[in-house]
C-alpha positions in Angstrom: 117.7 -51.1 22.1 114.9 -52.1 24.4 112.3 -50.0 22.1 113.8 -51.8 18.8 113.3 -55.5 21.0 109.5 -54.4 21.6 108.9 -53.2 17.9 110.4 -56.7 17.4 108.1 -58.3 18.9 105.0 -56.6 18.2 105.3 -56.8 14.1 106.1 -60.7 14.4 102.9 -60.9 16.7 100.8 -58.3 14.3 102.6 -60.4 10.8 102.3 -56.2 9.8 104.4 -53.1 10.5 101.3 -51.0 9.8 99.4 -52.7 12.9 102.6 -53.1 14.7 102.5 -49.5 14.8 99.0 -48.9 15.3 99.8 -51.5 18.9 102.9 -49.4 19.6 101.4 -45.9 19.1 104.3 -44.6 17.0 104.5 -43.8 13.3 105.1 -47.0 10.5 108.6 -44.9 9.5 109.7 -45.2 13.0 108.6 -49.1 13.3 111.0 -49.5 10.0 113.6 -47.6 11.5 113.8 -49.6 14.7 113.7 -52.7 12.8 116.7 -51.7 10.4 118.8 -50.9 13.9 118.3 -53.8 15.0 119.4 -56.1 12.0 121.8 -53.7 11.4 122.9 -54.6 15.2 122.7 -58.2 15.0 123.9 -58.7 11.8 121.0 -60.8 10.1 117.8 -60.0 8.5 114.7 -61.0 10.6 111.9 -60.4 8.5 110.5 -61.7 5.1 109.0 -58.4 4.0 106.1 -58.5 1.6 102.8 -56.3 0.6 100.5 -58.6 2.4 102.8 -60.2 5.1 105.8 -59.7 7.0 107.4 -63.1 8.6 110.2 -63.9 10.4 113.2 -65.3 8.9 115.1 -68.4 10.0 117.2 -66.0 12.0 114.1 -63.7 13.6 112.2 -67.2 14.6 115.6 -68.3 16.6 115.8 -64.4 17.7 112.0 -64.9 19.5 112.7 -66.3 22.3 116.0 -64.1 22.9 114.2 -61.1 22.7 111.6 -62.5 25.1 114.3 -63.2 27.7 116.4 -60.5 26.9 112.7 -58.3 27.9 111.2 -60.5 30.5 115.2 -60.0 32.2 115.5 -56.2 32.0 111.4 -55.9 33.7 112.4 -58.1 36.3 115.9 -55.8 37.2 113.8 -53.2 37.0 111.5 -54.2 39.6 114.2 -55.8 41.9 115.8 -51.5 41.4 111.9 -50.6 42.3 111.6 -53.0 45.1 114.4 -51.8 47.0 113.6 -47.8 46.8 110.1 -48.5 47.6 109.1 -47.5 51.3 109.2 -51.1 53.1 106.0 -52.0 54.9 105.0 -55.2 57.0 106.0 -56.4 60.3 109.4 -57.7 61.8 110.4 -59.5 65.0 112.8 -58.2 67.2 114.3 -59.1 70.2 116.5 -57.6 72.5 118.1 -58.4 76.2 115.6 -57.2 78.9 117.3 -54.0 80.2 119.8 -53.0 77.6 116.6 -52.9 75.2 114.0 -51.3 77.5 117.4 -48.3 77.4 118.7 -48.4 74.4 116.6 -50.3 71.5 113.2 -48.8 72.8 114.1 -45.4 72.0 116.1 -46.4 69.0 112.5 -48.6 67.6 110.7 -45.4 68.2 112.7 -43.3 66.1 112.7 -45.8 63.3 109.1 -46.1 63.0 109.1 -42.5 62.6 111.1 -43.0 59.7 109.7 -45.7 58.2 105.9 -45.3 59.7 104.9 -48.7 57.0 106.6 -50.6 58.8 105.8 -52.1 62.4 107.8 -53.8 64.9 107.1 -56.7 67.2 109.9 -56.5 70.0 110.3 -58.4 72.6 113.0 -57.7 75.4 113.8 -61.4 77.4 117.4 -62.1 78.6 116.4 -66.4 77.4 118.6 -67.5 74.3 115.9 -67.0 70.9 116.6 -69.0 68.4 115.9 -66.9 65.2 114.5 -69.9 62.5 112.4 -71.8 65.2 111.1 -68.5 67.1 110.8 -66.7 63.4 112.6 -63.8 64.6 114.1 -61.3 62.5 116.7 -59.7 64.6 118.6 -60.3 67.5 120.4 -58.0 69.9 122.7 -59.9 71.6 125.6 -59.2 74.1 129.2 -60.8 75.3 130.8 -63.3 72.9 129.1 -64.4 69.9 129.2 -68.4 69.5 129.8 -69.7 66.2 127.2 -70.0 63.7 125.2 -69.6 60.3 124.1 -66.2 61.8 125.0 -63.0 60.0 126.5 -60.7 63.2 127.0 -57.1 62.8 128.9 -55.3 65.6 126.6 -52.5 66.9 129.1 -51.3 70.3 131.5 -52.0 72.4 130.8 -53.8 76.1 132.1 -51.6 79.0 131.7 -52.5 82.7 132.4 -49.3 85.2 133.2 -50.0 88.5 130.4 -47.2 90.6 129.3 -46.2 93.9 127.1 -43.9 95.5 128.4 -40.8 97.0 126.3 -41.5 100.4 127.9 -45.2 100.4 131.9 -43.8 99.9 131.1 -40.9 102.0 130.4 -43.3 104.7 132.8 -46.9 104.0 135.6 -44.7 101.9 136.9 -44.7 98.4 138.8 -47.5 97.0 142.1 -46.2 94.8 143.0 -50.1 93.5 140.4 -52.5 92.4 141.8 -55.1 94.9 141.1 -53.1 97.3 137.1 -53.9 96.8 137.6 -57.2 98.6 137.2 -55.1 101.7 133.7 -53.2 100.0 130.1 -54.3 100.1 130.2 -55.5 96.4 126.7 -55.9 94.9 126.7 -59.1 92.7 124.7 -61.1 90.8 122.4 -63.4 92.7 121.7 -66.0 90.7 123.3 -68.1 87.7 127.1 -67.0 86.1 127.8 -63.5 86.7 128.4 -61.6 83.2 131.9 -62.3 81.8 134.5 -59.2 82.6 132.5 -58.8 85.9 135.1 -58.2 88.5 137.8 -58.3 86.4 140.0 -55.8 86.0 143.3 -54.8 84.0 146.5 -55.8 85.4 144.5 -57.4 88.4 144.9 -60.8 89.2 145.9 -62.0 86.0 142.5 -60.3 84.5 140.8 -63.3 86.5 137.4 -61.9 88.3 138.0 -61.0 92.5 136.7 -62.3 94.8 134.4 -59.8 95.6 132.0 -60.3 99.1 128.9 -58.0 100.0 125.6 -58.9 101.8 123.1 -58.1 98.7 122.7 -60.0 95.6 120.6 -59.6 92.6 119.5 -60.9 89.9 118.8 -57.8 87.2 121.2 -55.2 86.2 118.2 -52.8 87.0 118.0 -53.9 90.3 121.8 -53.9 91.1 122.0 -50.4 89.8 119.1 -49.3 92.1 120.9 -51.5 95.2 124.0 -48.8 94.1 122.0 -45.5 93.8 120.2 -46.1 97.0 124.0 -46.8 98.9 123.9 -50.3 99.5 127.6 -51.1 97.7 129.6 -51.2 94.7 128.1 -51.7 91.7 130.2 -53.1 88.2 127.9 -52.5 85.5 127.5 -51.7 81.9 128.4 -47.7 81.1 125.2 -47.7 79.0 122.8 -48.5 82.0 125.0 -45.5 84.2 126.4 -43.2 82.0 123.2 -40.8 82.9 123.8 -41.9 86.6 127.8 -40.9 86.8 127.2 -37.4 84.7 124.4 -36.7 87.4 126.7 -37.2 90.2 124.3 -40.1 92.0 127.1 -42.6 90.9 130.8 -41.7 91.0 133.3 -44.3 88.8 135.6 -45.3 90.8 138.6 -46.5 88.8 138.2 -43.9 85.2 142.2 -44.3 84.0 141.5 -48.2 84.1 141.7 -50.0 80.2 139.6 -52.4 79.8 140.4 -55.7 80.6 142.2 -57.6 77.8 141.2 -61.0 76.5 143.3 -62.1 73.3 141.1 -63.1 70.6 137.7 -62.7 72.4 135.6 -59.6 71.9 132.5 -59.1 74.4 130.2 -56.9 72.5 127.2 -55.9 71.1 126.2 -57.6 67.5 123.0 -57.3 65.8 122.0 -60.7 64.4 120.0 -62.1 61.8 119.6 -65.3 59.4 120.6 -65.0 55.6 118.1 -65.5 53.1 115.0 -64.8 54.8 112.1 -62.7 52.8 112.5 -59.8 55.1 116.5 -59.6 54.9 116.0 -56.2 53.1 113.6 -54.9 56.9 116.6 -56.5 58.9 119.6 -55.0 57.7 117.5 -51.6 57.4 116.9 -51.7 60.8 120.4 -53.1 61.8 121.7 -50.1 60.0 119.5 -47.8 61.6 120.9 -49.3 65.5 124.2 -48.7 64.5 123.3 -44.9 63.1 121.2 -44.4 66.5 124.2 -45.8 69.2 126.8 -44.0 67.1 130.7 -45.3 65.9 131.4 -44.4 69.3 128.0 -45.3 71.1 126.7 -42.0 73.1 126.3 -43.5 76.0 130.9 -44.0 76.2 130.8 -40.6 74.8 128.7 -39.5 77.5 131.4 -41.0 80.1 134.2 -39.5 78.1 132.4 -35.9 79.2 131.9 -37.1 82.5 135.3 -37.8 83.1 136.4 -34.7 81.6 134.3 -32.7 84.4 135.4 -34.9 87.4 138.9 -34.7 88.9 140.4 -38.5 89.9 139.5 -39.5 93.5 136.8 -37.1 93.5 133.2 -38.3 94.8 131.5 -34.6 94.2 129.0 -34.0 92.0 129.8 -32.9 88.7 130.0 -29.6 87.7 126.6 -28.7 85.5 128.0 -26.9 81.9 
């Protein structure tokens, strides 16, 4: 059909099914052929035929501009198809929350530039809110509760605090078997601003309301509260994906592994990808958004990694785990 549009079009521009073929490259038997389809497929003759002219009919000259679309349509799909299996090139905006991207989107930025080595990335890791249109950002990597909006979200993990301490610092103040039982710990918390939601809180404890946890050292980066833990200074509740490493080594030991999660009904704390519909690298964002969820995993590898961990650990114990 598409060859019998362009034959079409090429005798009513040449007035001549001889030139029409000499434009098209093809025989004149096959320019009458395709022209015969084709009123045979619309149903009406579109050319006047005549030794020294061939015209269009009423029919053809309304046909024209059809024909045209019907063409100008199909090139345009075509390219859209070609556009999208074309290796995507430019550069895209990313940010990410300071330490959860210098551990887990770094390494996951790396590997998709080795995929896609056209392509370049601006990422910038900053715990500040970004707003995507005024910032021109592509995506976001943001974690806890998503407030509404125009974004598109995609959920990348789940958000796991684990309760943690150093074996030097049980060895010396004791393990705790309950979670209220921290209110007589050293509890590292945050220094400054609202402490992360879920921190402290615990299920079944206190009506999954945070304790009132005490200690003499605060801080204000996750970094630094995991270093306060790993050099004995207290308990530490932090996300599994900054520990995991930490707990299968042995220089953090989880202190409460059979505890769920705390519940909150109709709230998930998570981590979502975001980005803004519409933009002219959409088809950059939700590769890379794809590629983040194929990198953490359905169950991200840092939980699996805990999973293991646990596995290899007896409950109550603070010994180093067995090497496999």
């Amino acid at each position: 059909m598409l060859d019998a549009l362009n034959t079409f079009l090429a005798v009513a521009a040449a007035g001549s099914f001889s030139q029409a073929a000499k434009d098209l490259d093809v025989a004149v038997s096959s320019v009458t052929r395709r022209i015969d389809a084709l009123e045979a497929e619309v149903g009406a003759r579109l050319f006047n035929r005549s030794p020294r002219r061939v015209l269009p009919t009423d029919a053809g000259e309304q046909f024209l501009p059809r024909a045209r679309a019907i063409l100008a349509e199909f090139a345009e799909a075509r390219d859209a198809l070609a556009a999208l299996e074309a290796e995507p090139r430019g550069v895209m905006t990313v940010t990410a929350p300071a330490t959860f991207g210098r551990v887990a989107v770094v390494p996951a930025v790396a590997s998709f530039l080795a995929r896609h080595p056209l392509l370049e990335v601006e990422l910038h890791l900053s715990d500040d809110y970004v707003d995507l249109a005024v910032q021109r950002v592509d995506v976001a990597v943001r974690i806890g509760v998503l407030e509404p909006s125009d974004l598109l979200a995609t959920r990348l993990a789940p958000m796991r605090l684990v309760a943690c301490a150093s074996p030097a610092y049980l060895a010396r103040r004791g393990r705790p078997r309950h979670p209220e039982e921290l209110a007589s710990h050293d509890c590292i918390d945050v220094a400054t601003g609202r402490a992360p939601a879920l921190m402290w809180c615990f299920h079944g404890v206190d009506g999954g309301r945070p304790l009132p946890v005490r200690g003499a050292l605060r801080v204000n980066d996750k970094d630094g509260m995991r270093d306060a833990a790993l050099a004995g200074a207290g308990v530490v509740h932090i996300p599994s994906w900054l520990v995991h490493e930490d707990l299968a080594a042995g220089r953090l030991v989880e202190l409460f592994p059979g505890s769920p999660p705390p519940a909150v009904k109709g709230v998930e704390r998570a981590i979502h990808a975001v980005r803004l519909p519409g933009r002219s690298s959409d088809a950059k964002a939700r590769l890379f958004i794809a590629h983040l969820r194929e990198a953490f995993g359905d169950e991200p590898y840092w939980d699996k990694a805990l999973k293991r961990t646990r596995a290899r650990v007896p409950p109550g114990s603070t010994r180093r785990p067995a090497r496999r």
